[in-house]
C-alpha positions as CSV (number, residue, x, y, z in Angstrom):
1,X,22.6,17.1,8.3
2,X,23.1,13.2,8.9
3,X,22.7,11.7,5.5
4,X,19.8,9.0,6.7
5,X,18.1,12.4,8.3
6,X,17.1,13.1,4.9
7,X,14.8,9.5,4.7
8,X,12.4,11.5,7.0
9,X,12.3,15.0,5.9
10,X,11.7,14.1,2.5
11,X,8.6,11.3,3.4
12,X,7.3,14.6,5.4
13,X,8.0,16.7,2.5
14,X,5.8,14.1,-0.2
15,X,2.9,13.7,2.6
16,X,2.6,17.1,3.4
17,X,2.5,17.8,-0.6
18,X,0.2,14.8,-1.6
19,X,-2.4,15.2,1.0
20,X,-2.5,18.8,-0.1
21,X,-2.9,17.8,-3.6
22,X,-5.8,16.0,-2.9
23,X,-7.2,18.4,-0.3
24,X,-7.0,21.1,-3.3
25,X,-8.5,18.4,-5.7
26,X,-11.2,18.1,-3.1
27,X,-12.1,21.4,-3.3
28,X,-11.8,22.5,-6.4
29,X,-13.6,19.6,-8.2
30,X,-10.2,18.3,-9.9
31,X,-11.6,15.0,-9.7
32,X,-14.3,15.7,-11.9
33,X,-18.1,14.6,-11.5
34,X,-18.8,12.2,-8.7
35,X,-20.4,8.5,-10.7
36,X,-20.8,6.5,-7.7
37,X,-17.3,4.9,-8.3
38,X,-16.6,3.1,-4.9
39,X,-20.4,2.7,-3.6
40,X,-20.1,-0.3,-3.4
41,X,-18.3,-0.6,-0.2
42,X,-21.6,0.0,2.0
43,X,-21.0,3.6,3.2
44,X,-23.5,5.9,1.6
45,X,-22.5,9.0,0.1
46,X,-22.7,12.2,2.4
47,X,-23.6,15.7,1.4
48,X,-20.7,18.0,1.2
49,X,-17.2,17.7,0.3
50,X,-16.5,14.2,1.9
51,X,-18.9,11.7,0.7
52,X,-17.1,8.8,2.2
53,X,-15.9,10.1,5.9
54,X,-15.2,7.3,7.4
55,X,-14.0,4.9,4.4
56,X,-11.6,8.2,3.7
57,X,-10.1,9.4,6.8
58,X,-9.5,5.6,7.4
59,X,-6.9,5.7,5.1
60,X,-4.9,8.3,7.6
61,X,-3.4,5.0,8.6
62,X,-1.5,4.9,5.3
63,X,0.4,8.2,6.2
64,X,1.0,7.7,9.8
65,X,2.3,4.1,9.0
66,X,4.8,5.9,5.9
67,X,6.0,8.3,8.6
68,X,6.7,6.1,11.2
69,X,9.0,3.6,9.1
70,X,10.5,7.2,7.8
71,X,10.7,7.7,11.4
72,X,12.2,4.7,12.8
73,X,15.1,4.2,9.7
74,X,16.7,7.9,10.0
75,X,16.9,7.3,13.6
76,X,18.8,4.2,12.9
77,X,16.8,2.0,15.0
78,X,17.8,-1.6,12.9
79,X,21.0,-0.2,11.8
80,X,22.6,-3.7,13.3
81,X,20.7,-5.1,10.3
82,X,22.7,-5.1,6.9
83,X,20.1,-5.2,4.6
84,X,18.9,-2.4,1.6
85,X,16.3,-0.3,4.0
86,X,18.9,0.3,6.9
87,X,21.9,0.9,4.2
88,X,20.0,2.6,1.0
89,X,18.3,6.0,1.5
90,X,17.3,5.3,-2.0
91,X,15.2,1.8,-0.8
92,X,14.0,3.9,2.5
93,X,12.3,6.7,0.5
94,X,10.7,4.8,-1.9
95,X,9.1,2.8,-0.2
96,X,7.8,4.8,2.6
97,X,6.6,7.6,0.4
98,X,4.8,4.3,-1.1
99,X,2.6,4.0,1.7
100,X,2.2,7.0,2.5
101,X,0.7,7.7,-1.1
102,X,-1.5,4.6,-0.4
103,X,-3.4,7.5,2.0
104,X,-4.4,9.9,-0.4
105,X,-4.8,7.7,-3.5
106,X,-7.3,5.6,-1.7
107,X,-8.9,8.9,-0.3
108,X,-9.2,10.5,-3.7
109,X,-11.8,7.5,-4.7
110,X,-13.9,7.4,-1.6
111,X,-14.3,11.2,-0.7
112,X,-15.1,11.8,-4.3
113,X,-16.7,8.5,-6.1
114,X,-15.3,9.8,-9.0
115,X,-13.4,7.6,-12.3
116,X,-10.4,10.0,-11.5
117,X,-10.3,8.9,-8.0
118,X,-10.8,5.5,-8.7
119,X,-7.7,5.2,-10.8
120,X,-5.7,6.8,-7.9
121,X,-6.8,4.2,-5.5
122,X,-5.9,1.5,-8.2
123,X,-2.5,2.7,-9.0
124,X,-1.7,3.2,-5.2
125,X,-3.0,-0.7,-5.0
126,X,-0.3,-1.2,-7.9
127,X,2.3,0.5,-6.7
128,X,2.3,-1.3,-3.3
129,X,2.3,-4.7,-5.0
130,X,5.1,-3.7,-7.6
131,X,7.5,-2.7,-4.9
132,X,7.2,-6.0,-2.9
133,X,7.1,-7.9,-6.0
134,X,10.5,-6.0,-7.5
135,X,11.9,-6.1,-4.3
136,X,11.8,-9.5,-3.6
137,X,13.2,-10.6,-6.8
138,X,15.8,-7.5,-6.9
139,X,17.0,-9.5,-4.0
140,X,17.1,-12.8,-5.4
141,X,18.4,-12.0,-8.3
142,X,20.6,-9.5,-7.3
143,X,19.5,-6.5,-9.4
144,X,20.7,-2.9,-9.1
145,X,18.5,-0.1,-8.5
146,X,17.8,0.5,-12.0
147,X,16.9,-2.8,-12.7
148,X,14.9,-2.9,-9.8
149,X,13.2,0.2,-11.2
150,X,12.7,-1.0,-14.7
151,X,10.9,-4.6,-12.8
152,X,8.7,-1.7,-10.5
153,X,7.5,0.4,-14.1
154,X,6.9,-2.7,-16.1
155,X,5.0,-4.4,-13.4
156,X,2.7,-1.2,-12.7
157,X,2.1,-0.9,-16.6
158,X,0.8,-4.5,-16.9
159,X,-1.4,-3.9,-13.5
160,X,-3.1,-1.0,-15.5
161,X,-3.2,-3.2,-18.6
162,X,-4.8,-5.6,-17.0
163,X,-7.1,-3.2,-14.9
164,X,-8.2,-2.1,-18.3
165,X,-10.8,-5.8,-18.3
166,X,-13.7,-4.6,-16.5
167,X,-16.3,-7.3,-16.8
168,X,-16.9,-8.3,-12.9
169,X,-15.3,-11.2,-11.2
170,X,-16.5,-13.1,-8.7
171,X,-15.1,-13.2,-4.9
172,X,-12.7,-10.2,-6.0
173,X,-15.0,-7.9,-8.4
174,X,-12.5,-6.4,-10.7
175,X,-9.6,-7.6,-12.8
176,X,-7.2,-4.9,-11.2
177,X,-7.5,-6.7,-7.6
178,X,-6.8,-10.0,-9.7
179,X,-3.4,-8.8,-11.1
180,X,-2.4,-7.3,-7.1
181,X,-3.2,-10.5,-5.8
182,X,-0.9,-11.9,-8.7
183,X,1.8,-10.0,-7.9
184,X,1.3,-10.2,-3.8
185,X,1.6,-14.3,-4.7
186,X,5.0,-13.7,-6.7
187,X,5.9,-11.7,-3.7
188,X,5.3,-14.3,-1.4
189,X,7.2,-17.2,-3.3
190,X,10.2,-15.0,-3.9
191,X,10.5,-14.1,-0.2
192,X,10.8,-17.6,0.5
193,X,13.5,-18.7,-1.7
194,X,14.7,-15.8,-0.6
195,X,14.3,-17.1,3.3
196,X,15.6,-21.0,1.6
197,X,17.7,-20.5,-1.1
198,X,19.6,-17.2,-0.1
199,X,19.9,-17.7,3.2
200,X,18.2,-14.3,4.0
201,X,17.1,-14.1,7.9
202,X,14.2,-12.3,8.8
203,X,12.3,-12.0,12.0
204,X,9.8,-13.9,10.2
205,X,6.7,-13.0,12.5
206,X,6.3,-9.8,10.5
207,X,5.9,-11.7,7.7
208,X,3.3,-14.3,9.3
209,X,1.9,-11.0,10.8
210,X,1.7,-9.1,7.4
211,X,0.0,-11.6,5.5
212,X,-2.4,-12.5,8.5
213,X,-3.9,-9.0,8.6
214,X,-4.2,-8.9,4.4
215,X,-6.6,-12.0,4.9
216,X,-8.3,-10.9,7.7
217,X,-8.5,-7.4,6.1
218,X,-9.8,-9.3,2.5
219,X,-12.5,-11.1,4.8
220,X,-14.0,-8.0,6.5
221,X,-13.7,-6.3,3.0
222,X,-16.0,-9.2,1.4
223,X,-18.7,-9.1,4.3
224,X,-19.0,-5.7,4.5
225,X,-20.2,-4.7,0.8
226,X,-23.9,-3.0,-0.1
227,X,-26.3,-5.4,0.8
228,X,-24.4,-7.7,3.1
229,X,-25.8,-8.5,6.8
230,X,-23.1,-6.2,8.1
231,X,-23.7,-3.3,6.0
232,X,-25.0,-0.3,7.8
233,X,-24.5,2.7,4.8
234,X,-25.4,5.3,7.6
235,X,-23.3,4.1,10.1
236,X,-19.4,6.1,10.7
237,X,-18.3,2.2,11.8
238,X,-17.5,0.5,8.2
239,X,-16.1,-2.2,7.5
240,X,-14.4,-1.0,4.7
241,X,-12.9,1.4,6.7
242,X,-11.5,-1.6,9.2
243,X,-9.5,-2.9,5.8
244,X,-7.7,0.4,5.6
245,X,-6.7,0.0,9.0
246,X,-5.9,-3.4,8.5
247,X,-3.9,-2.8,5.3
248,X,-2.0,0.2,6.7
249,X,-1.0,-2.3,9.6
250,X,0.2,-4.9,6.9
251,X,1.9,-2.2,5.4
252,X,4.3,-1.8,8.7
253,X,4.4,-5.4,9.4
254,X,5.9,-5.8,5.8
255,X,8.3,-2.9,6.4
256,X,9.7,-4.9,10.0
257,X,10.4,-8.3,7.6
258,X,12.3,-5.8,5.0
259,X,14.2,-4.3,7.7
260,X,15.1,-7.3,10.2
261,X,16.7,-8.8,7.1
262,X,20.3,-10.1,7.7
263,X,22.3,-12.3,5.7
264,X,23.0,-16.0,7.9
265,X,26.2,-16.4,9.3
266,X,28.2,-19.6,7.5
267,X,31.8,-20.9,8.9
């Protein structure tokens, strides 16, 4: 089997088992007792084992996104690009099973409204924030894989410290969407003395593109809470839902920056 084969099969293997997980959580009541945790985002809560449908299956985006980036790097298709995703199964993998989990983390909160699920959909937020953040400074700085992993644990177990603070905020509500758009910022800084200072070339649209959907997505995800104009709870069109989307699309617009990366050519 080709060596960069095994990128795909095993983000198959972890979406196949972590949607099962949750399915099993689903039914079985894993989650514990539903307290309303994720009302907030307009939809109302349906009878049955889905309360959320449409701010849950939304998040099928997450998978699909994972898979294709799985897809497209064991088939070699930016192999001209010397950079860690095309040249590092270890990179590839981690960062699409990543996005995939973002599926089924997020899911866990809105087809349950339970604490449990609302931790999972923080800690996939966390997750996705402390790979791009100890990504872009592995690459800076450059740090091995297991320093790269020590900067991805620490940075997840500050996120949860923080997300500990749970007096509201205003504009973003909780203190856990205050540390990911922390960490999102360091992202963005460190990708461009990456871009400046290291001479790292990227087919920088992504980037523009990635960021561009986040805002848009944080927009619609403002004016589409419980008691806004454009809140319909009834309705299977959600705004909420539209984020997902959105975010799963930022997700593969970040993955085309990582992957485009080449060094710059100097005489």
């Amino acid at each position: 089997m080709n060596n960069r084969n095994r990128i795909f099969l095993i983000t198959l293997s972890f979406a196949v088992v972590a949607f099962s997980l949750f399915m099993l959580s689903v039914v079985f009541g894993w989650f514990g007792p539903a307290t309303d945790v994720g009302g907030a985002f307009c939809e109302a809560a349906r009878p049955g084992l889905i309360k959320q449908p449409a701010n849950t299956w939304s998040n099928l985006g997450f998978i699909f996104a994972g898979l294709l980036m799985a897809w497209q790097l064991s088939k070699g298709t930016f192999h001209k690009n010397q950079n860690r995703f095309t040249q590092s199964n270890f990179t590839a993998i981690f960062f699409s099973c990543i996005v995939v989990f973002l599926g089924p983390g997020s899911m866990a909160m809105h087809a349950t409204e339970t604490e449990t699920g609302g931790s999972f959909d923080m800690l996939s937020m966390y997750l996705i924030a402390s790979f791009s953040a100890s990504y872009a400074l592995q690459r800076f700085y450059h740090w091995t894989n297991r320093t790269f992993t020590i900067s991805f644990v620490l940075i997840i177990l500050i996120c949860e410290a923080v997300g500990m603070y749970h007096e509201e905020i205003p504009i973003i509500d909780y203190a856990g969407n205050a540390i990911f758009a922390f960490f999102l910022t360091v992202t963005i800084v460190y990708e461009m003395l990456n871009s400046f200072i290291r001479k790292h070339v990227h087919e920088r649209k992504y980037g523009f593109a990635s960021v561009a959907s986040l805002f848009l997505a944080f927009a619609i995800w403002n004016m589409w809470k419980d008691d806004s104009p454009l809140c319909d709870p009834h309705s299977l069109i959600q705004g909420h839902a539209i984020w997902h989307i959105l975010d799963a699309l930022a997700a593969y617009f970040l993955f085309r920056f990582y992957a485009s990366e080449h060094k710059e050519h100097t005489n």
